[in-house]
N, C-alpha and C positions, 0 to 999 in steps of 0.2 A: 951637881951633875946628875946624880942619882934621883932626886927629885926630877929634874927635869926629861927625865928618860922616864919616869916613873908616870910624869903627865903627859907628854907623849904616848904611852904604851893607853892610857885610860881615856884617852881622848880617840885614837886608832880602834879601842875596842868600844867605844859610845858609837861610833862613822858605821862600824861593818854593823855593830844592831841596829842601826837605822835603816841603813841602806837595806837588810833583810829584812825588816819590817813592812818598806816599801814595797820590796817586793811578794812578801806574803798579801800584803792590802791591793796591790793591780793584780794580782794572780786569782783572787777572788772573786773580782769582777768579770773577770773574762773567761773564770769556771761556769757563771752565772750565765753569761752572755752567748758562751758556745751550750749548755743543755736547754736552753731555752731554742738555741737556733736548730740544734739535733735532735730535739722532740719531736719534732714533725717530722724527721723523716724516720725513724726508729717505730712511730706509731701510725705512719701509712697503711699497715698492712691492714689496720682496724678501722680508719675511719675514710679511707679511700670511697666505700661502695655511699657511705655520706653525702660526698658529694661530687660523685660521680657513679653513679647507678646503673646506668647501660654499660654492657662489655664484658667480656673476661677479666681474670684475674690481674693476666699481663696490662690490658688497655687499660684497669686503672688504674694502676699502678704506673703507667704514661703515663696517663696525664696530671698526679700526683707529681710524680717525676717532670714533668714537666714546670709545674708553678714551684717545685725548687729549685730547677734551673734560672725562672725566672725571676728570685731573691737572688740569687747573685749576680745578674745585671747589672743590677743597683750598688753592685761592692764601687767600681769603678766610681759614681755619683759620692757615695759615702768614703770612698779613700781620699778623693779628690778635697769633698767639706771638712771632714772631719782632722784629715791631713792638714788644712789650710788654718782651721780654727787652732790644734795643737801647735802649731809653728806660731803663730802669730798672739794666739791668747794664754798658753800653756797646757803641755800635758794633763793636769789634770782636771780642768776644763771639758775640755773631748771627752776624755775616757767618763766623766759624770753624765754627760749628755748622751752618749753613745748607749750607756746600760739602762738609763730612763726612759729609752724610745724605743729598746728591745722590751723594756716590760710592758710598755703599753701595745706593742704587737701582741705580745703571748696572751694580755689580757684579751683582747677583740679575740682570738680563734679560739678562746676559751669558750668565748659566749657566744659563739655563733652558730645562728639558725640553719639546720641542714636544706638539702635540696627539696626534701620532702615537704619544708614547712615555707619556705621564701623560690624555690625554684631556682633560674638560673641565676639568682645575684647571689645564692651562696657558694658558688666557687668564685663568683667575682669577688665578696669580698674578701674569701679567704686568700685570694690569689693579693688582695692590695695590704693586708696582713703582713705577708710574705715578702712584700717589698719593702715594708716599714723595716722590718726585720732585715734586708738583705741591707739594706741602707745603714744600718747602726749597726752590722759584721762589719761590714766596708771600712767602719770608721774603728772600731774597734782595735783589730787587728794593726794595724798602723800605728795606733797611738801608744797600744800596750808592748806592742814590741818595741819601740824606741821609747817610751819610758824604762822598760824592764833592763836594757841594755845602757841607756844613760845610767843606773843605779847599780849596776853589777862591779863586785870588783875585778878590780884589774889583774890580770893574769890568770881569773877563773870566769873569765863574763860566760864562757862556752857552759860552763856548770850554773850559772844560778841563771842566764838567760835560758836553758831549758826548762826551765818552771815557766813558762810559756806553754808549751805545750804540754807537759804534765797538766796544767788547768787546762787547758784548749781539750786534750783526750778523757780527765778526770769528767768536764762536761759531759763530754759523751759517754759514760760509762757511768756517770750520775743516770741520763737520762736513760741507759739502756736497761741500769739497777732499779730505776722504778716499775720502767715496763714490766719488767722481771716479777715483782711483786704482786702487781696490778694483774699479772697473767696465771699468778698463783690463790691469788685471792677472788678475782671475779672470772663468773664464767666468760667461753669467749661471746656470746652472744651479747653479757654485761657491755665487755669490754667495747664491742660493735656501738651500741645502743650510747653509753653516757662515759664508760671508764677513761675512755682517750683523752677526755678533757681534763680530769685530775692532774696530768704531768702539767698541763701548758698553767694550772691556778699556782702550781708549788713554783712555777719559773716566775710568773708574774710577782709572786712575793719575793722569792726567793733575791730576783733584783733592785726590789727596795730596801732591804738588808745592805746588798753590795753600794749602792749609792749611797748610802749611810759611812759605809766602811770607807769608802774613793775620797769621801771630805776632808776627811785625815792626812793623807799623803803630799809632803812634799813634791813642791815643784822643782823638776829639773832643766828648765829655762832658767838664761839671763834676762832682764829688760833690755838691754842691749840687745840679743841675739832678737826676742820677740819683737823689738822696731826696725831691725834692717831692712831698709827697703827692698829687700831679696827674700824678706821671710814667708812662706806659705806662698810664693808665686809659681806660675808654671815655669816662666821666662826664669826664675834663678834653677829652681829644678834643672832645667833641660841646660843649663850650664855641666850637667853632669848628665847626660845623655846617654855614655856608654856605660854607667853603672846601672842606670835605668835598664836600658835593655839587658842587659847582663842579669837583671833581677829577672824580668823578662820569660828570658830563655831558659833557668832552670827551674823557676818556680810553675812554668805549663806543667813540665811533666811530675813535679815532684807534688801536685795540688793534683794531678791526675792520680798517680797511682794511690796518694795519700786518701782519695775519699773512695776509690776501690776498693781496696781493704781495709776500710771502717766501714763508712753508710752503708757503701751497695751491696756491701758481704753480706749483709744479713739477708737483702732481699735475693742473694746469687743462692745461698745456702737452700732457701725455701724455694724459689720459683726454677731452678737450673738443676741443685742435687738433689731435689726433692724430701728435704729436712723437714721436721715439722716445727712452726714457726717455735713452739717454746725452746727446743732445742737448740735452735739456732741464735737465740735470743741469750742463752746460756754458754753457748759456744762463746759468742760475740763477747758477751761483758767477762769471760774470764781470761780473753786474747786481749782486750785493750784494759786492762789490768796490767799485764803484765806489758804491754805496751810501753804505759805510763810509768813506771818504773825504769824502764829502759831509758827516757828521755837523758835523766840526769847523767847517767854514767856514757853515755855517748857524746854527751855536751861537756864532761872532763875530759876524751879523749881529744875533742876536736881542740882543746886546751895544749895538749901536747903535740898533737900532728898538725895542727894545725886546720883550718877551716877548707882551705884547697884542697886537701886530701882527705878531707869528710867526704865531698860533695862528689872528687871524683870516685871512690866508694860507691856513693852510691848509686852514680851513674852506672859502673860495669856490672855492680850485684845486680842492678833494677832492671839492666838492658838483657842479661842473660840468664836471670830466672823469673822472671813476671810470667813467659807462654807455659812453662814446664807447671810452675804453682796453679795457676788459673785451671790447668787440662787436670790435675790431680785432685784439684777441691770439684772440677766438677763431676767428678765421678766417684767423691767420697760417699762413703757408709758408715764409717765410724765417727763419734762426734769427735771423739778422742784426737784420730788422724787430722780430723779438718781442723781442730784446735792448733796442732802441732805445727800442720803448713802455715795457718793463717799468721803462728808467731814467727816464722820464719820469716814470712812476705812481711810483717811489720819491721821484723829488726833490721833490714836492707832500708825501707822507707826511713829508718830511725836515724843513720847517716846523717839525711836531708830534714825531718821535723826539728830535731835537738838543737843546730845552730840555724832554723829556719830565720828570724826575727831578725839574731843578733848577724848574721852574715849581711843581711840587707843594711840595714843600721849601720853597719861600719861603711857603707860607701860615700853614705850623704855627710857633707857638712851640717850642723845644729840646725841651722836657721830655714834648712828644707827638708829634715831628714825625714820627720812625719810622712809629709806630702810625698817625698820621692819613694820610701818604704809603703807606705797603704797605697797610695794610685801602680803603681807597678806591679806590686801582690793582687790588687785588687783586678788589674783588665786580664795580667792571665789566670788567674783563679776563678774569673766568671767564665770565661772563656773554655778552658778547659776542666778544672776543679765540678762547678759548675753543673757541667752538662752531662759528666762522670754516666752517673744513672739514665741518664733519659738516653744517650748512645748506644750505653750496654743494655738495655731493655730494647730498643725500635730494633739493632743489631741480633739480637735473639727473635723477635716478632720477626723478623726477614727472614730467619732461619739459618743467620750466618753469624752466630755467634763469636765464632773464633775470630773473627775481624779484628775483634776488639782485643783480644790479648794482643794483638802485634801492635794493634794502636799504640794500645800503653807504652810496649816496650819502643816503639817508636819514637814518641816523646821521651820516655825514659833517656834514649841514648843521646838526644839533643841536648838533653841537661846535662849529660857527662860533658859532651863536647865542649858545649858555654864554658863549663866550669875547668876545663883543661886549658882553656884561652885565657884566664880571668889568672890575677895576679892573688895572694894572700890578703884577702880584707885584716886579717888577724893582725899581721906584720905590717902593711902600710895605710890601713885604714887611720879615718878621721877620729877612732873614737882612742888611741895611742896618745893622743898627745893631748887631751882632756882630762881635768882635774879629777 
């Protein structure tokens, strides 16, 4: 008996360092996959006049803003394939294909001829970059949260599925930590001239390393579950249609205020409080620092409260401090102060990022759950996520900035509502009653 409790206890403790392994190897890739994708817009402020030359600061920083909007159009397209491939061929399938197609983005706008030397096809091609790129987020994001969540254990999925985001924020504070460097070492006319390209070569490699590492990882499909005639379709998805929209309705606002206060904080800090871009670049990487730390212990809590009372959380913080934060950072002076808001405004958002993945995950059955998690993340995160920057920038050129704080919190309060409507994925979800 004592043997057998003995191989039991050693066999439980081989499972959970597996299962951690896996998910330290998908968490790496999609560390890779998000500073690859957050380069470009972290290093806008320097290679904007590149390739777009007429204007002021604001106008090119539109139309910057712009061709990021226009990379997650494509999430929708890549939730869609890449949700379909993972259902049907295996998680770890997708997520190899999805980080192979972000490095060959990052590699083209590394090498790419400015306006000066090709004219107007160099924002066209940097604009079809940009879409390679939104295309393999699309697919990413879907495949690595329903992996990350198939592999989590049970009773703590809330704690290791926020290593999602920890790498999703770790990217971008990867990519904000090189700026940093880059902005310390070369002057900024360098940085104008040739430096901006340095992030997008370190990403380019840096995801053939993670495609290296993604070989390794067990698959969490069945052959069974990958041949059901329901697997990867729309038609079995939309069998689950109110979880679909339910995904929907919280993930606008929570992909809204979530690229608020990361990406467009930096350009709000410089072009709104009038910060100077190093400082604000300093500001930034030591707010999503401490960001990223916060995932895991908020994804324990949602362990014990449960997932519905994360979300509605962060529905009421989101709805009733977004306009007061927003009116306070933009009339900061102190780097210090704006540090101290901007961790505020994240730790509300942390509610919603920390069981981001795993709440979507727990609606779908196996056989859709890719496809119903990345196509529904994917239409309101272009939609809204998306467009973040290019709103709060045309909104400021109009001269009516404040628009946009109620925006936010407008969607903000949508999400709580969704999420007051929605039952516990934690307690009656699909992923309970799975091995």
């Amino acid at each position: 008996m004592n043997d057998q409790t003995e191989q039991i206890a050693v066999a439980s403790a081989h499972d959970t360092r597996r299962r951690i392994f896996a998910i330290v190897g998908a968490s790496s890739g999609n560390l890779v996959e998000w500073f690859d994708f957050y380069v470009y817009s972290f290093t806008a402020l320097y290679f904007a006049p590149s390739f777009f030359p007429s204007g002021n600061t604001t106008t090119q920083l539109l139309n910057t803003a712009g061709v990021f909007a226009a990379g997650f159009l494509m999430r929708p397209i890549g939730g869609w394939f890449f949700g379909r491939l993972a259902d049907k061929r295996g998680r770890r399938t997708a997520m190899m294909v999805s980080v192979f197609m972000m490095c060959g983005g990052s590699l083209v706008i590394a090498m790419l001829p400015t306006y000066a030397q090709i004219g107007a096809l160099a924002p066209s091609l940097l604009l079809l970059a940009r879409l390679l790129q939104g295309l393999s987020v699309g697919g990413e994001y879907g495949t690595s949260a329903t992996y990350m969540s198939e592999v989590a254990l049970k009773g703590r999925r809330g704690f290791f599925a926020s290593f999602q985001y920890v790498t999703l924020i770790g990217g971008q504070l990867f990519a904000l930590l090189v700026l940093v460097i880059l902005q310390q070492a070369l002057t900024t006319e360098e940085l104008k001239a040739w430096g901006w390209r340095v992030p997008f070569v370190i990403g380019a490699i840096a995801a053939l390393i993670a495609l290296y590492l993604r070989k390794s990882l067990d698959e969490t499909t069945t052959a069974a579950t990958r041949q059901s005639k329901e697997a990867g379709t729309l038609r079995g998805m939309w069998e689950h249609k109110k979880a679909f929209m339910t995904v929907l309705g919280f993930t606008a606002g929570g992909s809204l205020i979530f690229y608020t206060f990361t990406t467009y904080m930096q350009k709000y800090l410089v072009n709104t409080a009038g910060m100077h871009a190093k400082t604000a670049s300093s500001v930034m990487t030591a707010a999503l620092f401490v960001y990223m730390l916060m995932q895991p212990a908020f994804g324990a809590l949602s362990d014990r409260i449960g997932r519905r009372r994360s979300m509605l959380c962060f529905g009421l913080f989101a709805t009733l401090g977004t306009v007061p934060l927003l009116h306070a950072l933009k009339d900061v002076t102190s780097p210090y102060a704006a540090f101290a808001l901007v961790v505020v405004a994240l730790a509300i958002v942390s509610f919603y990022t920390s069981i981001s993945g795993l709440i979507k995950a727990e609606m779908f059955p196996p056989q859709v759950r890719a496809l119903g998690v990345g196509l529904s993340y994917a239409v309101a995160n272009a939609i809204f996520g998306g467009s973040a920057e290019y709103v709060a920038l045309w909104l400021k050129q109009a001269n009516v900035e404040s628009l946009f704080f109620w925006y936010v919190t407008a969607m903000c309060a949508i999400a709580g509502l969704v999420s007051l409507r929605m039952r516990d994925p934690s307690a009656e979800g699909y992923l309970r009653h799975e091995p």
